[in-house]
Every structure is written in C-alpha cells, then in structure tokens.
PDB file with SEQRES, HELIX, SHEET and CRYST1 records, atoms N, CA, C and O in Angstrom:
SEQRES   1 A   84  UNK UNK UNK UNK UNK UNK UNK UNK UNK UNK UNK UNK UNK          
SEQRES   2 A   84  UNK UNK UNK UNK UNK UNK UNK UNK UNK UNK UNK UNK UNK          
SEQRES   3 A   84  UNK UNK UNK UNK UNK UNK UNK UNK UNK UNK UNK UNK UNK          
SEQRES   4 A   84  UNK UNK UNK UNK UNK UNK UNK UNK UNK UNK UNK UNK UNK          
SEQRES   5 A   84  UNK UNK UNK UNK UNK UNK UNK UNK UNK UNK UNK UNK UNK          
SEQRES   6 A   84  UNK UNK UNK UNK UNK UNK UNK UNK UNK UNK UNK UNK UNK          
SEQRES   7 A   84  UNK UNK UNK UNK UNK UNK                                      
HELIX    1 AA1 UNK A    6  UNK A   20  1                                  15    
HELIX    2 AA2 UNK A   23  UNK A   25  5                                   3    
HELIX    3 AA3 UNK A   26  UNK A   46  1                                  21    
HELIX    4 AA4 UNK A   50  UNK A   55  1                                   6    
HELIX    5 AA5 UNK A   59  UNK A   76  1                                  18    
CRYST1    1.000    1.000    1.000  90.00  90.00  90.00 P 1           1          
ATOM      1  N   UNK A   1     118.158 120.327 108.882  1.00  0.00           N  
ATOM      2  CA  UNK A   1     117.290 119.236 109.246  1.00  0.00           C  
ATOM      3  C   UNK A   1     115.838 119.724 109.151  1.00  0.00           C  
ATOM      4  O   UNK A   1     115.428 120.836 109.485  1.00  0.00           O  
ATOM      5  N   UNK A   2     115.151 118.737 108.655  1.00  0.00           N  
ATOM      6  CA  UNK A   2     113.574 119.141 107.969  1.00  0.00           C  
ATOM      7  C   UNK A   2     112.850 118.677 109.285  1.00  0.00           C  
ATOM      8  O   UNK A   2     113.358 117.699 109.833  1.00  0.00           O  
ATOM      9  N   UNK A   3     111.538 119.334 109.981  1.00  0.00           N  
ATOM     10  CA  UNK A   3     110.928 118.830 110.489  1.00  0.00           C  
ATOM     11  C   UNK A   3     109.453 118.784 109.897  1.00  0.00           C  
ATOM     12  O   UNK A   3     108.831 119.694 109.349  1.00  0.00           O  
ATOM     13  N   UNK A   4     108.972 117.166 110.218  1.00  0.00           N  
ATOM     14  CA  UNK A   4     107.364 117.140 110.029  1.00  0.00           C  
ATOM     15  C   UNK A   4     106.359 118.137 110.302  1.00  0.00           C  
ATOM     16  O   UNK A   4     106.342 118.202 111.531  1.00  0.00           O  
ATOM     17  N   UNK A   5     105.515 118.946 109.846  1.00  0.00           N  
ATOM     18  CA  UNK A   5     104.678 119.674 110.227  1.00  0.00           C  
ATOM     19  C   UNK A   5     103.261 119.014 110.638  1.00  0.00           C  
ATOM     20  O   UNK A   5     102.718 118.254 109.837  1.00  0.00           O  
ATOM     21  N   UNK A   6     102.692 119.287 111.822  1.00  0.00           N  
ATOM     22  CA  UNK A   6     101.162 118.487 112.215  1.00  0.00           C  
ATOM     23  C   UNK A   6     100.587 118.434 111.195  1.00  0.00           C  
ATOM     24  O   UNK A   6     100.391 117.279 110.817  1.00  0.00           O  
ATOM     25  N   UNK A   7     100.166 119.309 110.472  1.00  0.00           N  
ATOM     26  CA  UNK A   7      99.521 118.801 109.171  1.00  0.00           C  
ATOM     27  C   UNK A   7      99.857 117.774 108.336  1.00  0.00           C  
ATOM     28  O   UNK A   7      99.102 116.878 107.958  1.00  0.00           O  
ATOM     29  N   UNK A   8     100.803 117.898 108.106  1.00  0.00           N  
ATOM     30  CA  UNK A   8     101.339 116.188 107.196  1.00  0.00           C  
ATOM     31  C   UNK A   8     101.585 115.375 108.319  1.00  0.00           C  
ATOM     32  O   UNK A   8     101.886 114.260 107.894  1.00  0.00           O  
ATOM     33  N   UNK A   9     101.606 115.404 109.840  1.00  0.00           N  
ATOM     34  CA  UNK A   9     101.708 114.085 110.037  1.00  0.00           C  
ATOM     35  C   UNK A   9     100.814 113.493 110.622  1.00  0.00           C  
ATOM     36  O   UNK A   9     100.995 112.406 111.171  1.00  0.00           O  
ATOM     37  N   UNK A  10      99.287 114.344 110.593  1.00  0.00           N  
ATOM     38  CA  UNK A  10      97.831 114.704 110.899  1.00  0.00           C  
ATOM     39  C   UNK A  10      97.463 113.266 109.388  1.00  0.00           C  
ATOM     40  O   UNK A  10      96.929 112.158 109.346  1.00  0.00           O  
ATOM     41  N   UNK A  11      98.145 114.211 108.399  1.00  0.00           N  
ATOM     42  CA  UNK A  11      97.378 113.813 106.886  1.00  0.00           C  
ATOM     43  C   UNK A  11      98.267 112.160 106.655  1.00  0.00           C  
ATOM     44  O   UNK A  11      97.625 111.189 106.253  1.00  0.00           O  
ATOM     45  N   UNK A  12      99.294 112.087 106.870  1.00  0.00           N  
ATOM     46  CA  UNK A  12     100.156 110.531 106.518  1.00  0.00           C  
ATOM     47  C   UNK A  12      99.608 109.550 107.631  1.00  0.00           C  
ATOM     48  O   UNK A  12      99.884 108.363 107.453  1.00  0.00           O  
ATOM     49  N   UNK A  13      98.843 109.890 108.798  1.00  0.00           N  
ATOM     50  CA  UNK A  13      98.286 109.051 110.087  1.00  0.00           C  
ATOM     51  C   UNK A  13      96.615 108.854 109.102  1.00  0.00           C  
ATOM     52  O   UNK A  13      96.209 107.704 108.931  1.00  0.00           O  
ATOM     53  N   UNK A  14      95.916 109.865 108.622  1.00  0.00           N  
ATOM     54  CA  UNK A  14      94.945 109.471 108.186  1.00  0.00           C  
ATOM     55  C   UNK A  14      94.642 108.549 106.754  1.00  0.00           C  
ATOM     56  O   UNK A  14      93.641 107.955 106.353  1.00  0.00           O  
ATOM     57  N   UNK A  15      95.841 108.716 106.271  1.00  0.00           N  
ATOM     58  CA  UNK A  15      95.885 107.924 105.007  1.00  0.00           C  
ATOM     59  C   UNK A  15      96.536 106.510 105.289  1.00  0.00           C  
ATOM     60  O   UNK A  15      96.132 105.569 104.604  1.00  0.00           O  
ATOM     61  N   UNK A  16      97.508 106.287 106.239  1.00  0.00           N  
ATOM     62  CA  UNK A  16      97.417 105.337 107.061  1.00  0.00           C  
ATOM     63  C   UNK A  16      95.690 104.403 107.384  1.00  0.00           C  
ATOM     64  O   UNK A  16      95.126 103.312 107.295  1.00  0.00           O  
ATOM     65  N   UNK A  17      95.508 105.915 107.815  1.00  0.00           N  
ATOM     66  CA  UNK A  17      94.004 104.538 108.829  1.00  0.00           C  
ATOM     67  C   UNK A  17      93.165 104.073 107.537  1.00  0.00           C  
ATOM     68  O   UNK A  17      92.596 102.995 107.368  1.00  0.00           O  
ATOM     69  N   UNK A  18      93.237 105.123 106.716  1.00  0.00           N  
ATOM     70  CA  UNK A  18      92.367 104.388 105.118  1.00  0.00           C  
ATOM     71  C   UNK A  18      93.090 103.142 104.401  1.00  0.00           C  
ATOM     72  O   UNK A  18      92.503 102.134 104.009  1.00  0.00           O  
ATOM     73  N   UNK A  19      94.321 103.367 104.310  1.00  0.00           N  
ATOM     74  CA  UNK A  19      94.471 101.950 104.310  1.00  0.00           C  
ATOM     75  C   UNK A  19      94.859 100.446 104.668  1.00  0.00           C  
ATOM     76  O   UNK A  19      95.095  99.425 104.021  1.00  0.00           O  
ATOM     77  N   UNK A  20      94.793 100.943 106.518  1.00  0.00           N  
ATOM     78  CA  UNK A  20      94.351  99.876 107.118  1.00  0.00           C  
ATOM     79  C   UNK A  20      92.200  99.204 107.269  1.00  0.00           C  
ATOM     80  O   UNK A  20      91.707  98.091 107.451  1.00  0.00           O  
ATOM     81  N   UNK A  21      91.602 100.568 107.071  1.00  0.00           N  
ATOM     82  CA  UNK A  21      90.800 100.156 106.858  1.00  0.00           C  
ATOM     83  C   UNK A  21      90.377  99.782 105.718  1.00  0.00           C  
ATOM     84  O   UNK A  21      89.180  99.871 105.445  1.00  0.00           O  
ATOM     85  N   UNK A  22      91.200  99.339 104.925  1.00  0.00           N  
ATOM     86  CA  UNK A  22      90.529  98.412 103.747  1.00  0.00           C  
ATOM     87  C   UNK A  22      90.777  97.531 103.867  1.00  0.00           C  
ATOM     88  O   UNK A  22      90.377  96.832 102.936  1.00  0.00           O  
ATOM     89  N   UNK A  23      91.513  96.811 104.878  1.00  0.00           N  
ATOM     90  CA  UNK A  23      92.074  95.472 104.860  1.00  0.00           C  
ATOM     91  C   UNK A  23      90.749  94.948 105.380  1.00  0.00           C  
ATOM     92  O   UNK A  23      90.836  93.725 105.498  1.00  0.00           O  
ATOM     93  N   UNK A  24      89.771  95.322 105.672  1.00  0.00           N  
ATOM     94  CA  UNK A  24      88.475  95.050 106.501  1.00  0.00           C  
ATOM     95  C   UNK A  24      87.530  94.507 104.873  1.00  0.00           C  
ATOM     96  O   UNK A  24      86.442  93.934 104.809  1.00  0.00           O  
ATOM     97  N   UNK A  25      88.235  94.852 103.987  1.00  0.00           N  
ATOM     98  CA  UNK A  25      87.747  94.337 102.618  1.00  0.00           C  
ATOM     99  C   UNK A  25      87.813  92.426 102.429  1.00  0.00           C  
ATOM    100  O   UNK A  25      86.998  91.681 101.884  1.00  0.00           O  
ATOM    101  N   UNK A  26      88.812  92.181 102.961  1.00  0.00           N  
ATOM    102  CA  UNK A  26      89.388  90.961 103.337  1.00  0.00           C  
ATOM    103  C   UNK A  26      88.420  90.020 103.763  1.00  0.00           C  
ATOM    104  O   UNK A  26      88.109  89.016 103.122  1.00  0.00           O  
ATOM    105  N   UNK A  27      87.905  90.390 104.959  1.00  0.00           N  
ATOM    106  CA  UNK A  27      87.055  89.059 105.338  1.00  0.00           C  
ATOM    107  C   UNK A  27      85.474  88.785 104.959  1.00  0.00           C  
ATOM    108  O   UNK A  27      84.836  87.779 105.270  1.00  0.00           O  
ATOM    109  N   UNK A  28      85.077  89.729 104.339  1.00  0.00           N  
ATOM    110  CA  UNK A  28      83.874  89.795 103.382  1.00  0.00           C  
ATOM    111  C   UNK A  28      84.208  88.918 102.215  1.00  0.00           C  
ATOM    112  O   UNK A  28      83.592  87.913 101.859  1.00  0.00           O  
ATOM    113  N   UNK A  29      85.058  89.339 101.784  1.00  0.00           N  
ATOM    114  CA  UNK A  29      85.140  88.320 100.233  1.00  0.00           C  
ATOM    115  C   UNK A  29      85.632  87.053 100.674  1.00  0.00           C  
ATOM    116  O   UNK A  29      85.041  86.297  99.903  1.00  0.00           O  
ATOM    117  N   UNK A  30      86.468  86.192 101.559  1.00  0.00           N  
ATOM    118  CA  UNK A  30      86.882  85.356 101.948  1.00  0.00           C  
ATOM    119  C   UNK A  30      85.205  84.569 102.260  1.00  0.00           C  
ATOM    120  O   UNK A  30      84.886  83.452 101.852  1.00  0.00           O  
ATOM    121  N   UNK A  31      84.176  85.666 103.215  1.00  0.00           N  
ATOM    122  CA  UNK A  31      82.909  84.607 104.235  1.00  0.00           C  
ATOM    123  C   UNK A  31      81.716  85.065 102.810  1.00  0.00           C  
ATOM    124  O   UNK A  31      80.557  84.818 103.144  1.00  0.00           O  
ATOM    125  N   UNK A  32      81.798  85.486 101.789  1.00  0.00           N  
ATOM    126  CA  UNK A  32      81.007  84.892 100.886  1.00  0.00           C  
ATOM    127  C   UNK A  32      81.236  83.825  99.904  1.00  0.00           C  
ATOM    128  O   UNK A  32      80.447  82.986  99.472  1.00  0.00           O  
ATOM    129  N   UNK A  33      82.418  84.015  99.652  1.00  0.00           N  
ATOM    130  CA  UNK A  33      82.895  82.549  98.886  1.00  0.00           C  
ATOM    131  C   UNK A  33      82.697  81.450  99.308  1.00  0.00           C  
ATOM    132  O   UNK A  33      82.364  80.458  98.660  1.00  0.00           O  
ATOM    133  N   UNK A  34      82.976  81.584 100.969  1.00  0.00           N  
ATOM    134  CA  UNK A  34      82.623  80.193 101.765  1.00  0.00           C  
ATOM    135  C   UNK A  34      81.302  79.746 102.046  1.00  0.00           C  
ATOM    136  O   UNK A  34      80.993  78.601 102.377  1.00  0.00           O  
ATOM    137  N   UNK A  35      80.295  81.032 101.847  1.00  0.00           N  
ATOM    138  CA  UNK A  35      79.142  80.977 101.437  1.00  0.00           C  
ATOM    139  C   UNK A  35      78.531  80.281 100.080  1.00  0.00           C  
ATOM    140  O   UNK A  35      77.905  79.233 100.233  1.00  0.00           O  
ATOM    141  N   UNK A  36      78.657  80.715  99.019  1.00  0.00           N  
ATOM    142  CA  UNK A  36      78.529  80.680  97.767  1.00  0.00           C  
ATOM    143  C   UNK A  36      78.863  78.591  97.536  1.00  0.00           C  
ATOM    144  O   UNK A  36      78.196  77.676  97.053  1.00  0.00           O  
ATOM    145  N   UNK A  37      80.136  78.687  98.152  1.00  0.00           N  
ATOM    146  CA  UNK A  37      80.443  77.306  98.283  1.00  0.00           C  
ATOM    147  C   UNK A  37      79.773  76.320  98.784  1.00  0.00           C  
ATOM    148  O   UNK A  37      79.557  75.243  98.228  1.00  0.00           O  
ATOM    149  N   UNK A  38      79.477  76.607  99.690  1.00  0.00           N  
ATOM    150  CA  UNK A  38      78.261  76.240 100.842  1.00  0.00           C  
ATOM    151  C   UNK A  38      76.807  76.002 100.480  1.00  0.00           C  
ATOM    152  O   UNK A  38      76.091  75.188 101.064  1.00  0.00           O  
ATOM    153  N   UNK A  39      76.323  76.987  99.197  1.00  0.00           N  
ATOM    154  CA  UNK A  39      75.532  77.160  99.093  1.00  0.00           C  
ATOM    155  C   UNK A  39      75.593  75.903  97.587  1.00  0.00           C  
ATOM    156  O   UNK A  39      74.763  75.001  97.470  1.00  0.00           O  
ATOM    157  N   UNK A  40      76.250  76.039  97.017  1.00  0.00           N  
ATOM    158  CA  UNK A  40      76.343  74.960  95.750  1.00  0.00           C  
ATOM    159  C   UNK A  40      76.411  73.694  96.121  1.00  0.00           C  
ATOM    160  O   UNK A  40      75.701  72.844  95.584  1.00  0.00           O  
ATOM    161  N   UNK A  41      77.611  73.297  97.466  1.00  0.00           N  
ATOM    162  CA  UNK A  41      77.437  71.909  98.054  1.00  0.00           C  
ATOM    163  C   UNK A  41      75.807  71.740  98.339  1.00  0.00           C  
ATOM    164  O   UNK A  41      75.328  70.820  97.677  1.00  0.00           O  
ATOM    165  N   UNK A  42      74.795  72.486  99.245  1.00  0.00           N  
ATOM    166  CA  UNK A  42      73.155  72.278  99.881  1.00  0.00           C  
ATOM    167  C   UNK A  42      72.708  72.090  98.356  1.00  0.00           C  
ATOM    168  O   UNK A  42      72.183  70.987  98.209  1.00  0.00           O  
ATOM    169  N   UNK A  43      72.751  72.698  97.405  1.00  0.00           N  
ATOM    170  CA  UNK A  43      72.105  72.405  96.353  1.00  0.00           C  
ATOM    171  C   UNK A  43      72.327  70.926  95.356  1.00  0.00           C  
ATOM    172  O   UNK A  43      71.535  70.067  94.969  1.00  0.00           O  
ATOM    173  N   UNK A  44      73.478  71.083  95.216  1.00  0.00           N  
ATOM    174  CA  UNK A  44      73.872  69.988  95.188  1.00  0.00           C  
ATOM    175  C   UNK A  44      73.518  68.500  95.875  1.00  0.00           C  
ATOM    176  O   UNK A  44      73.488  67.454  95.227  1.00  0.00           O  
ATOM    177  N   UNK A  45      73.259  68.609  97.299  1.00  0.00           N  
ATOM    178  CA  UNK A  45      72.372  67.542  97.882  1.00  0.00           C  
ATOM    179  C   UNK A  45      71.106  67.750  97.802  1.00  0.00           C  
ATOM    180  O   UNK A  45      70.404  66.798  97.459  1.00  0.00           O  
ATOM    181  N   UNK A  46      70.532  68.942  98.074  1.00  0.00           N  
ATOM    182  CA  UNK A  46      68.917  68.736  97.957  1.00  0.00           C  
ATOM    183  C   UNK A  46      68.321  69.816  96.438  1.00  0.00           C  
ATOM    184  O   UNK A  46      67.650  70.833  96.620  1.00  0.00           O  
ATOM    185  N   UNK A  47      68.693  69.374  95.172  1.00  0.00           N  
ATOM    186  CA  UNK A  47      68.252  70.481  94.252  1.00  0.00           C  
ATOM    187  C   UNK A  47      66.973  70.592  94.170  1.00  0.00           C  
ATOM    188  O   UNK A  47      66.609  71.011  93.071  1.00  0.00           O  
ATOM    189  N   UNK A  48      65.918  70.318  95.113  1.00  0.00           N  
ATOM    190  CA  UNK A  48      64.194  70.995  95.234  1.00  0.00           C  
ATOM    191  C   UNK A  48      64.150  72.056  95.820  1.00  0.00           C  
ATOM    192  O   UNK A  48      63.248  72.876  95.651  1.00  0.00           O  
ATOM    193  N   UNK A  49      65.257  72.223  96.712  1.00  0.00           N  
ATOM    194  CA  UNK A  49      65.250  73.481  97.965  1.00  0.00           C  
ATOM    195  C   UNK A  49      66.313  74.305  97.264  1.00  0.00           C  
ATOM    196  O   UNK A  49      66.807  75.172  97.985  1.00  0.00           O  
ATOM    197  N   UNK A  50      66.691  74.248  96.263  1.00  0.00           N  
ATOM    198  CA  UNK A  50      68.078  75.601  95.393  1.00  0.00           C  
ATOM    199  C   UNK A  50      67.150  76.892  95.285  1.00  0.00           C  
ATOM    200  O   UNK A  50      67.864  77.894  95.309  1.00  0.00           O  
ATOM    201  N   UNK A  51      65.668  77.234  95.163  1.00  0.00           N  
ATOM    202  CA  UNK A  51      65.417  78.588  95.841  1.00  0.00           C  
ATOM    203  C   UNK A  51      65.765  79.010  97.328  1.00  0.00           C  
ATOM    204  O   UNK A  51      66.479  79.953  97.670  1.00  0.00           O  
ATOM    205  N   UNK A  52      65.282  78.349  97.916  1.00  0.00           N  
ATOM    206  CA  UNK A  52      65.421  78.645  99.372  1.00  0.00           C  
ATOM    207  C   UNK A  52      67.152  78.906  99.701  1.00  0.00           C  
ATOM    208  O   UNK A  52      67.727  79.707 100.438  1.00  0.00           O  
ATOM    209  N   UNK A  53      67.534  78.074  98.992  1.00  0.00           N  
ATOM    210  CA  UNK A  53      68.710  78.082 100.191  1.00  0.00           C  
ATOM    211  C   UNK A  53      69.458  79.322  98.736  1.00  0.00           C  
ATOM    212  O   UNK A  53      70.376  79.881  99.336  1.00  0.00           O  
ATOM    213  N   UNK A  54      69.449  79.598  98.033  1.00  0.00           N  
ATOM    214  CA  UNK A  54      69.494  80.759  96.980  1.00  0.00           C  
ATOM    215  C   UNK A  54      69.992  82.206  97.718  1.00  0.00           C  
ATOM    216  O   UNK A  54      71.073  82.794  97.695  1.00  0.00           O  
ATOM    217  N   UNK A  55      68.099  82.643  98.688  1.00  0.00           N  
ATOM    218  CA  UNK A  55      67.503  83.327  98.861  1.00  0.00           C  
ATOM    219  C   UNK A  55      68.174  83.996 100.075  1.00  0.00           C  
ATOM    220  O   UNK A  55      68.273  85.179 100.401  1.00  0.00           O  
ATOM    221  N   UNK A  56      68.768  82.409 100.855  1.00  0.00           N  
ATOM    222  CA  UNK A  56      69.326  82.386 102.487  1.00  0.00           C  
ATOM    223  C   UNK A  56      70.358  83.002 101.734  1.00  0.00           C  
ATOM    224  O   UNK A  56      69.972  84.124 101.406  1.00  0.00           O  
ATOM    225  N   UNK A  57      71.547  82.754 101.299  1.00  0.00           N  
ATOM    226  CA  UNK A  57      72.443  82.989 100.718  1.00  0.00           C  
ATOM    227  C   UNK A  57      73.138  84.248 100.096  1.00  0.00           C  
ATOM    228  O   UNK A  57      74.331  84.541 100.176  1.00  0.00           O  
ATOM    229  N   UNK A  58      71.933  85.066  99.329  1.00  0.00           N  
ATOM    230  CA  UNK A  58      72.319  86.272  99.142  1.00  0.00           C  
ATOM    231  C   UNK A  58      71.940  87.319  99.940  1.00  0.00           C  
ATOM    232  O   UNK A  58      72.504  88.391 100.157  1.00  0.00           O  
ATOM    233  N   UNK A  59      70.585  86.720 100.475  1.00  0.00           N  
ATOM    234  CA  UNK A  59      70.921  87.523 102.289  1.00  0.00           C  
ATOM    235  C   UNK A  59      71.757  87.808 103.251  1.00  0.00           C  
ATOM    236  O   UNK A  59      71.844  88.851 103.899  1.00  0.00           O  
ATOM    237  N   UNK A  60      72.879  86.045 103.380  1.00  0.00           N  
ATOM    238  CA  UNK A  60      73.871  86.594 104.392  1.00  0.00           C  
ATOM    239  C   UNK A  60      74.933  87.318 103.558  1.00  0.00           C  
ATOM    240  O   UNK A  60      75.797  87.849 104.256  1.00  0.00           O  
ATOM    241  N   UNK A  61      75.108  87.497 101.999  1.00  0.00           N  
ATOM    242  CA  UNK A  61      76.309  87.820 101.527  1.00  0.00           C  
ATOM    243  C   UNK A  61      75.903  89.122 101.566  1.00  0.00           C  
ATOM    244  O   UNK A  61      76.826  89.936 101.531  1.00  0.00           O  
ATOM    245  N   UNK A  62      74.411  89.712 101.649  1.00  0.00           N  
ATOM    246  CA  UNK A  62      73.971  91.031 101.310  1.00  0.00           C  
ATOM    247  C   UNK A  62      74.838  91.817 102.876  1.00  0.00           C  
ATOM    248  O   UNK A  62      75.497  92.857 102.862  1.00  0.00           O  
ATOM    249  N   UNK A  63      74.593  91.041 103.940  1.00  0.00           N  
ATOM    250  CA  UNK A  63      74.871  91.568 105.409  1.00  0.00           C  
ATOM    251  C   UNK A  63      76.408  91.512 105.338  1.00  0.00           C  
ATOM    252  O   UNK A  63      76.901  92.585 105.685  1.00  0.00           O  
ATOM    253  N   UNK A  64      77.241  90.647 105.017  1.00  0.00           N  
ATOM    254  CA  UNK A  64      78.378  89.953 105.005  1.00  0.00           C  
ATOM    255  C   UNK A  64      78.990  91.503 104.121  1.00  0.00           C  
ATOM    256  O   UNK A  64      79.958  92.002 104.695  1.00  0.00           O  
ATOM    257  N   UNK A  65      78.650  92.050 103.189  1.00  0.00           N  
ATOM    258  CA  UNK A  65      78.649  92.908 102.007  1.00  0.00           C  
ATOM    259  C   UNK A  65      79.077  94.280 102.819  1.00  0.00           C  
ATOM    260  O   UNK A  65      79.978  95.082 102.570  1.00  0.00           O  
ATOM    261  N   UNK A  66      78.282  94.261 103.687  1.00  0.00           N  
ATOM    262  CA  UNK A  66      77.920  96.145 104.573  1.00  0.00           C  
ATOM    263  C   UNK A  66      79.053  96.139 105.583  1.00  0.00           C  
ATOM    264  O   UNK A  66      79.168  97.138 106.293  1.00  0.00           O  
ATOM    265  N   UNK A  67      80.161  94.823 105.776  1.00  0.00           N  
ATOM    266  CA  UNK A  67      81.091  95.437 106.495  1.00  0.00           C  
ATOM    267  C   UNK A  67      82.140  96.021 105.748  1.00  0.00           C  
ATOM    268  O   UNK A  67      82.778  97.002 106.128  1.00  0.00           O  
ATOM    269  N   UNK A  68      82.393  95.160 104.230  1.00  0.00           N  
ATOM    270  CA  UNK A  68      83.150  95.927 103.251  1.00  0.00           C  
ATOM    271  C   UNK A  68      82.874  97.491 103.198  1.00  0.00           C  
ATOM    272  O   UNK A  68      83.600  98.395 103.613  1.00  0.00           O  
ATOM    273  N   UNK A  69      81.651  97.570 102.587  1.00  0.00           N  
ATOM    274  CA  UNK A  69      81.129  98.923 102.504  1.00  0.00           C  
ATOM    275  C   UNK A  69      81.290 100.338 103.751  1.00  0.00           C  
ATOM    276  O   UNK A  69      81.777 101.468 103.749  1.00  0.00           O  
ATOM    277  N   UNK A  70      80.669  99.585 104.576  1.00  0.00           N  
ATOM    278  CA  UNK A  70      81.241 100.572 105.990  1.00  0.00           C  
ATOM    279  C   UNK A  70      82.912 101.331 105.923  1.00  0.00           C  
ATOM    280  O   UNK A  70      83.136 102.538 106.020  1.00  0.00           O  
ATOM    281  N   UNK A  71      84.098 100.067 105.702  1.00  0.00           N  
ATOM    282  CA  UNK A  71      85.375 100.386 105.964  1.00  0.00           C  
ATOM    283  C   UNK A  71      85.481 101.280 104.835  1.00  0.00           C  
ATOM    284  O   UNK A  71      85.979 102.385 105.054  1.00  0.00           O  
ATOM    285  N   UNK A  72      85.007 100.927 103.380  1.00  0.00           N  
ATOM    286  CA  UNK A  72      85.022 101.790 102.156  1.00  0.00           C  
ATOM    287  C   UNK A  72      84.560 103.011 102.506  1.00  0.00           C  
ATOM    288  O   UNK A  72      85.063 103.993 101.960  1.00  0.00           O  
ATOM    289  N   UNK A  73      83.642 103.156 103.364  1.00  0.00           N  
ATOM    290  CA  UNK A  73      83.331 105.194 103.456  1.00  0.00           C  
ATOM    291  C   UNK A  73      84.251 105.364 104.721  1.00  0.00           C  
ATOM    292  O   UNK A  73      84.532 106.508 105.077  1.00  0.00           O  
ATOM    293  N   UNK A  74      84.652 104.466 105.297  1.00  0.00           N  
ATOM    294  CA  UNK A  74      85.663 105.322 106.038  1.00  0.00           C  
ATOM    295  C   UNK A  74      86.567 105.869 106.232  1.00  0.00           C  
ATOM    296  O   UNK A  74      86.856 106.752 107.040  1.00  0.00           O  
ATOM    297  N   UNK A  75      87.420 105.046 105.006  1.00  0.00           N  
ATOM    298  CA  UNK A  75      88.506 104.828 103.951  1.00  0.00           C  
ATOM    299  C   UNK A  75      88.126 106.321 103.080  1.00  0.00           C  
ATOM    300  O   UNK A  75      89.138 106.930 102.731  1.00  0.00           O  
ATOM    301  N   UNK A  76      87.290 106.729 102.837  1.00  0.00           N  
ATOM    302  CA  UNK A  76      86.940 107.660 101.760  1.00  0.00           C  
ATOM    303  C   UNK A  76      86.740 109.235 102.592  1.00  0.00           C  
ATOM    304  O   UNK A  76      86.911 110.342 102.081  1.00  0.00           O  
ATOM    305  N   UNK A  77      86.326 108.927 104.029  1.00  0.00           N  
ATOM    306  CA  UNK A  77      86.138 110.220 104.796  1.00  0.00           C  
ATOM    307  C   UNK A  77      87.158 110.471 105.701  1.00  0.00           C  
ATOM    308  O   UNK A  77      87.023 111.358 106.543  1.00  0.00           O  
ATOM    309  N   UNK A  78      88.456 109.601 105.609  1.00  0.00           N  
ATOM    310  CA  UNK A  78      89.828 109.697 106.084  1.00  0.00           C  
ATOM    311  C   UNK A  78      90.075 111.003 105.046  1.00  0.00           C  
ATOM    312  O   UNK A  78      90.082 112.214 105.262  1.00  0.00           O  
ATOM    313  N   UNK A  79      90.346 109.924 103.384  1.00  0.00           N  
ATOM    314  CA  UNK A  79      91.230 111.188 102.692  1.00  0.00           C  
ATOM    315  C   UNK A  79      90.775 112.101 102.068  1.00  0.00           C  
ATOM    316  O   UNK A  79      91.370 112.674 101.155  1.00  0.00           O  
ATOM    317  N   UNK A  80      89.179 112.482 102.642  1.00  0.00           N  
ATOM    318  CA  UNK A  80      88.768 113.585 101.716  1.00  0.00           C  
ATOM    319  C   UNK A  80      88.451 114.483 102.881  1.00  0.00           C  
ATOM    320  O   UNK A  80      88.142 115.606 102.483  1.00  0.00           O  
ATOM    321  N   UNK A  81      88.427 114.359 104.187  1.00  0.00           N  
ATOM    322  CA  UNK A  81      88.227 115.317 105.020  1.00  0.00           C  
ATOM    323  C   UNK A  81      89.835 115.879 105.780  1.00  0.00           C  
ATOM    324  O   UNK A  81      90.021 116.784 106.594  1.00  0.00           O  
ATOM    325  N   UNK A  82      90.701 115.048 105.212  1.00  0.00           N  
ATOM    326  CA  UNK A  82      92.149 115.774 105.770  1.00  0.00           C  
ATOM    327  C   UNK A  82      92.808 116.516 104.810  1.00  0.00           C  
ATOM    328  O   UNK A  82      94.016 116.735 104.892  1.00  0.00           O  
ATOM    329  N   UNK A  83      92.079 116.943 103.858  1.00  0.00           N  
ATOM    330  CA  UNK A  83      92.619 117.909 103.008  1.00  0.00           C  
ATOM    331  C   UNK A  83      93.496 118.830 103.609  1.00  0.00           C  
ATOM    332  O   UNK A  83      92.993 119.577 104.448  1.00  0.00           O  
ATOM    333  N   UNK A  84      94.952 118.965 103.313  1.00  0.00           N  
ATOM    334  CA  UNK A  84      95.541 120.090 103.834  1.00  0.00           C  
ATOM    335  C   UNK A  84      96.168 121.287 102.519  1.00  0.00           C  
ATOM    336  O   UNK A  84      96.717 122.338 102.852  1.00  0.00           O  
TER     337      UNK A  84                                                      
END                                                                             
C-alpha cells in the first residue's frame, strides 16, 4: 500500500486552489458583456452621448478586468512556487 507524501499532497491542494481560482475568470466576462450590452442599448437611445457613455464603459470593464487578472497571478504563484 502506497502512501501520499506531504509534498504531493502540499502540490495536488495547490494546483487544486489554481484551478479553483480561475473560476473567478467567470464573472468578469459574464459583467462585461452585460456591460458592452448595456452600453449599445444607451447608444442606441441617445447616439450624441456614444462617447461618453463609450468612455464610462471601458472604465468599468477596465476595473471589472483586474479581478480576472488578480485570480490569474494567483493561479500562476500556486504552480510555480510549489515546485517539488
């Protein structure tokens, strides 16, 4: 009978959390689309204001953007710092 050694079950828990933290990829792309959408309906009613509301727009997707990104380096400093 084989037993797990802490190191692999150190390293299969951290590759675990990397890819639960990508599922954090998920609601970024879901709340810019609904953005983007959002943003074509306002234009669509008022096309004098399609800079402005443009401008609003890739601002919140820019913020909306950095929670993807966050889970992505965390995701990345899971499996490159449990090197065993």
């Amino acid at each position: 009978m084989e037993l797990v050694t802490s190191e692999a079950f150190i390293r299969a828990l951290a590759l675990l959390g990397a890819g639960i933290a990508m599922i954090a990829g998920i609601g970024p792309g879901i709340g810019q689309g609904y953005a983007a959408g959002k943003a074509v309906e306002a234009v669509g009613r008022q096309p004098e204001a399609s800079g402005k509301i443009t401008v609003t727009m890739l601002v919140g997707q820019a913020m909306a953007e950095t929670t993807g990104l966050y889970a992505l380096i965390i995701a990345f400093i899971l499996i490159f710092t449990t090197n065993i």
